[in-house]
C-alpha positions in Angstrom: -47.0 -43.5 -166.3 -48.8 -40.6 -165.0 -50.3 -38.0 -167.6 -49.5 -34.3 -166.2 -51.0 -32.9 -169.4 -54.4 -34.6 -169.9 -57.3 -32.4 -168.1 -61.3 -32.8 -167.5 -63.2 -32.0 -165.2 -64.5 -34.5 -162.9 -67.5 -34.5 -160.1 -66.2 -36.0 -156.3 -68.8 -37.2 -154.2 -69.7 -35.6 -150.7 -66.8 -36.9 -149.2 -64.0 -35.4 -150.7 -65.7 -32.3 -151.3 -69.2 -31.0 -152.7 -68.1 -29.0 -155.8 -66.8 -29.7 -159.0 -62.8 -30.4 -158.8 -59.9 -30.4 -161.6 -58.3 -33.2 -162.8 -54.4 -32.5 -163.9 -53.3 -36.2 -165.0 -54.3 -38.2 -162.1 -54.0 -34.9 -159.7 -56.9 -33.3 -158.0 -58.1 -29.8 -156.8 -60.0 -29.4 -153.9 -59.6 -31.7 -150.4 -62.1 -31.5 -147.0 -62.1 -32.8 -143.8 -62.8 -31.1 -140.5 -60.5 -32.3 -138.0 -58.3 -29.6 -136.3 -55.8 -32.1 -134.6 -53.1 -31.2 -137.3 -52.1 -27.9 -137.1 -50.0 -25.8 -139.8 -47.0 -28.0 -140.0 -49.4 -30.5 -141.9 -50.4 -28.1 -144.3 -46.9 -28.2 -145.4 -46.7 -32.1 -145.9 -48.0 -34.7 -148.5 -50.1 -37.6 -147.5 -49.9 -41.1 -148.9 -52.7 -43.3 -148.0 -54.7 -46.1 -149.7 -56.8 -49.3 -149.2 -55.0 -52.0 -147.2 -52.9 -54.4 -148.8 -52.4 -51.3 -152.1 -48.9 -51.0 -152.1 -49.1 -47.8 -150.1 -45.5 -48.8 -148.5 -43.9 -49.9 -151.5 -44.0 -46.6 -152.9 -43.3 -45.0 -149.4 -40.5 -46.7 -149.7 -39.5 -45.8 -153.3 -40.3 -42.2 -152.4 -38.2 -42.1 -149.4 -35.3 -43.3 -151.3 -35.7 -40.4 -153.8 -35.2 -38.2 -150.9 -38.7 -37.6 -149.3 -38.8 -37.9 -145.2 -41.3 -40.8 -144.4 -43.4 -40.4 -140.7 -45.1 -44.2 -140.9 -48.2 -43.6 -138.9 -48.3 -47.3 -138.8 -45.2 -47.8 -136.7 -46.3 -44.8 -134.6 -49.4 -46.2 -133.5 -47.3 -49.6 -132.8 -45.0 -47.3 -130.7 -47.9 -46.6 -128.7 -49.5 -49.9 -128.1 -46.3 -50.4 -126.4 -46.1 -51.2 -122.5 -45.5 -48.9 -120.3 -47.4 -46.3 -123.0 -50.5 -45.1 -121.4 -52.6 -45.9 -124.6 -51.1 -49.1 -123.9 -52.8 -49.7 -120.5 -56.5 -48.1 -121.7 -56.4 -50.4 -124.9 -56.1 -53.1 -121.9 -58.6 -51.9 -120.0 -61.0 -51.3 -122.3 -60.2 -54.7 -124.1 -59.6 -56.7 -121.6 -55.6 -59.2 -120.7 -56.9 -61.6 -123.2 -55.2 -59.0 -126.1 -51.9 -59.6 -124.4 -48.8 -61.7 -125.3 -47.6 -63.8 -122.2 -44.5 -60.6 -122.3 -47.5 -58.5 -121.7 -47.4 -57.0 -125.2 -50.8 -55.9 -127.1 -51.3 -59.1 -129.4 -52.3 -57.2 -133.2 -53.5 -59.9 -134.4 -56.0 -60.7 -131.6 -56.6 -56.8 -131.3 -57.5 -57.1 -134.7 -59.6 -60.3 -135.1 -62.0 -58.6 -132.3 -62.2 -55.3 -133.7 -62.3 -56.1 -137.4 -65.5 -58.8 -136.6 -67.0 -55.6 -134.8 -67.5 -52.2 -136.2 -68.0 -50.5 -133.0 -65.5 -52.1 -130.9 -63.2 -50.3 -134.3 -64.8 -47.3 -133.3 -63.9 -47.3 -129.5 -59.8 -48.7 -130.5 -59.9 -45.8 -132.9 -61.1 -43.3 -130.3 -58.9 -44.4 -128.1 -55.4 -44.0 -130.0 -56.3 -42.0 -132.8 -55.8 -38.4 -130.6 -52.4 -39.8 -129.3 -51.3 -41.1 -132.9 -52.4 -37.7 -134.6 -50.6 -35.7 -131.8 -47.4 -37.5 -132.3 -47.1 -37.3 -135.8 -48.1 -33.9 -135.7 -44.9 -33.7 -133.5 -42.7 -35.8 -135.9 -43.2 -33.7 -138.7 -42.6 -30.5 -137.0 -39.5 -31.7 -135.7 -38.6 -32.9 -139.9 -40.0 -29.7 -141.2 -37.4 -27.7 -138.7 -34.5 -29.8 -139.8 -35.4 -30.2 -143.4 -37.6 -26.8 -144.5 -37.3 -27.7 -147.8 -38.1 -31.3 -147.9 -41.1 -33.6 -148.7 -42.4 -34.6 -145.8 -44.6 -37.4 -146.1 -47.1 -38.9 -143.8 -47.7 -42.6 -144.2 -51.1 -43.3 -142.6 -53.7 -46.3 -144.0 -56.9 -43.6 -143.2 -56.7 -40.2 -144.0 -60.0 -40.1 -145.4 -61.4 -42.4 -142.5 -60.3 -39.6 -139.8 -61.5 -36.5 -141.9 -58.6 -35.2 -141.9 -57.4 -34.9 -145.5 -57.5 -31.1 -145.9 -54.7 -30.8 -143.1 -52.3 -31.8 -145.9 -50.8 -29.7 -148.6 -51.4 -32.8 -151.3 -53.2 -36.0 -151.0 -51.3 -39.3 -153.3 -53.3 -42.3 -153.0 -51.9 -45.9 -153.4 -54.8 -47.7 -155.7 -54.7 -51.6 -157.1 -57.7 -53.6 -158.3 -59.9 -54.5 -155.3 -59.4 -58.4 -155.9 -55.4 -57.7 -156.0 -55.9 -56.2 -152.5 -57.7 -59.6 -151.4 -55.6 -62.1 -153.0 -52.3 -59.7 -151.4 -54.3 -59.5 -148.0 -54.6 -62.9 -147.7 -50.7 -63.9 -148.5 -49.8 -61.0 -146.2 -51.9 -61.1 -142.8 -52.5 -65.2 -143.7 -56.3 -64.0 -143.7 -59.0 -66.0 -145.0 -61.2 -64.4 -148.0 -63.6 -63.6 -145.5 -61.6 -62.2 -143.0 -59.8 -60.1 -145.9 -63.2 -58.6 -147.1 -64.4 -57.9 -143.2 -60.9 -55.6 -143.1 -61.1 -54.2 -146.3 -64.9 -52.9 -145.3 -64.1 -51.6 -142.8 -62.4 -48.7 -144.7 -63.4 -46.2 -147.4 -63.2 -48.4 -150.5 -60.3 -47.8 -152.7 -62.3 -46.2 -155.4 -63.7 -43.7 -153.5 -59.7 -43.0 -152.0 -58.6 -43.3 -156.0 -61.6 -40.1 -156.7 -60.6 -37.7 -153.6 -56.7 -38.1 -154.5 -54.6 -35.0 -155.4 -52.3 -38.2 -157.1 -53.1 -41.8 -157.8 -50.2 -44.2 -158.3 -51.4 -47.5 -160.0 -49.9 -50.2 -157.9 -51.4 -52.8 -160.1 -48.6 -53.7 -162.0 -44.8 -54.5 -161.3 -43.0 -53.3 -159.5 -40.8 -51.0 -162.0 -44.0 -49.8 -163.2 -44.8 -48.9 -159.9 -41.3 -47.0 -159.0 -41.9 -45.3 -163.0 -44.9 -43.6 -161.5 -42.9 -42.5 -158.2 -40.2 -41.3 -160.3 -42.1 -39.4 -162.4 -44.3 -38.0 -159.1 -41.6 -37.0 -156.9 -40.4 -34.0 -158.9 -43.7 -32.6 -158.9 -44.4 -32.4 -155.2 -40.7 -32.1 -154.7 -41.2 -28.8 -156.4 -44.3 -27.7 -154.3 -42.1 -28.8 -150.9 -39.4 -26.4 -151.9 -41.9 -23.6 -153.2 -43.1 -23.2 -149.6 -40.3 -23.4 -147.6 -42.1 -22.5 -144.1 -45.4 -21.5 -146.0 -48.8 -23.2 -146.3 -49.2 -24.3 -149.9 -52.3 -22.5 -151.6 -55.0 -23.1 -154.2 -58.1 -22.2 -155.3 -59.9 -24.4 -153.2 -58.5 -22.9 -149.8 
């Protein structure tokens, strides 16, 4: 169960930000990134993130059922790999037909076997959709925060950290589970072998480096119910922050 009254004061490394932050139970102070795609609508929404295979959309999903408004980043950038999507046709042309289904859809799994074996064939996938897939969930949570003002709006997206783009978020929660949970659930998932499991977890910031940049960890290592506890006992917290806002940036100290 998360701890809201236990404090310290903990050091993060250069990557979440160079200067002493607070701890607050599993909540910290202080978030970077330099990445100006999001604009002022993010400020004003929570992102949940985490090493693959965490349980990142297990508790987007209990969150969402304790009223929280979900944009899955995931299922946007499948939106966009879509025919006739013109991130679609470049990831073809930069890729190459053999990535297509005989329907003339992008085949993940191929995609993925060719750009998880090679980090800069990542690099030029990511360059390709990531403006498109920021863009639109930029515009997805704009269109949330005018219905909903009030409302958590929360970003589902596996790398928050990876795009630098952390501090365009009013809080930060982090999915976290033991590394070799994350393998052995990998492999069940995706049907990977250890191998390929440990080539995909790489080729993200590792979980423990997510868990020490998080504004709020949820331990995903357990059951279920243990998991949804933590939720629970979460949502109220940043359900509060949401509605102190309204149509404001959330401050602290850090900002």
């Amino acid at each position: 169960m998360l701890n809201w009254l236990a404090e310290q004061v903990a050091e993060k490394s250069t990557a979440c930000h160079s200067e002493p932050a607070i701890l607050v139970g599993k909540r910290y102070l202080g978030m970077t990134g330099e990445i100006p795609l999001f604009l002022e609508t993010m400020h004003r929404s929570f992102g949940l993130t985490g090493g693959i295979a965490s349980g990142k959309s297990t508790v987007a999903r209990f969150l969402e059922a304790l009223g929280a408004k979900v944009i899955d980043a995931d299922r946007v950038g499948h939106e966009l790999l879509q025919p006739p999507n013109p991130i679609h046709n470049k990831v073809v042309s930069h890729f190459g037909r053999e990535i297509l289904k005989p329907g003339g859809e992008i085949d993940r799994g191929r995609l993925g076997s060719i750009v998880f074996a090679d980090p800069q064939k990542l690099s030029q996938l990511t360059s390709i959709v990531h403006p498109s897939l920021i863009a639109r969930v930029e515009e997805l949570a704009k269109e949330l925060r005018a219905r909903h003002p009030r409302a958590v709006i929360l970003v589902d997206a596996a790398l928050i950290y990876e795009a630098g783009i952390a501090d365009r978020f009013a809080r930060i929660l982090v999915a976290w589970c033991r590394p070799e949970q994350q393998i052995e659930r990998l492999m069940a998932k995706a049907g990977l072998s250890r191998q390929d499991a440990l080539r995909r977890m790489a080729s993200q910031i590792p979980a423990e480096e997510k868990r020490r940049c998080a504004d709020y960890v949820i331990d995903c290592s357990g059951s279920l119910e243990e998991t949804r506890a933590q939720a629970e006992a979460l949502y109220p917290e940043i359900k509060r922050l949401a509605e102190e806002t309204g149509n404001s940036k959330i401050e602290t100290g850090n900002w």
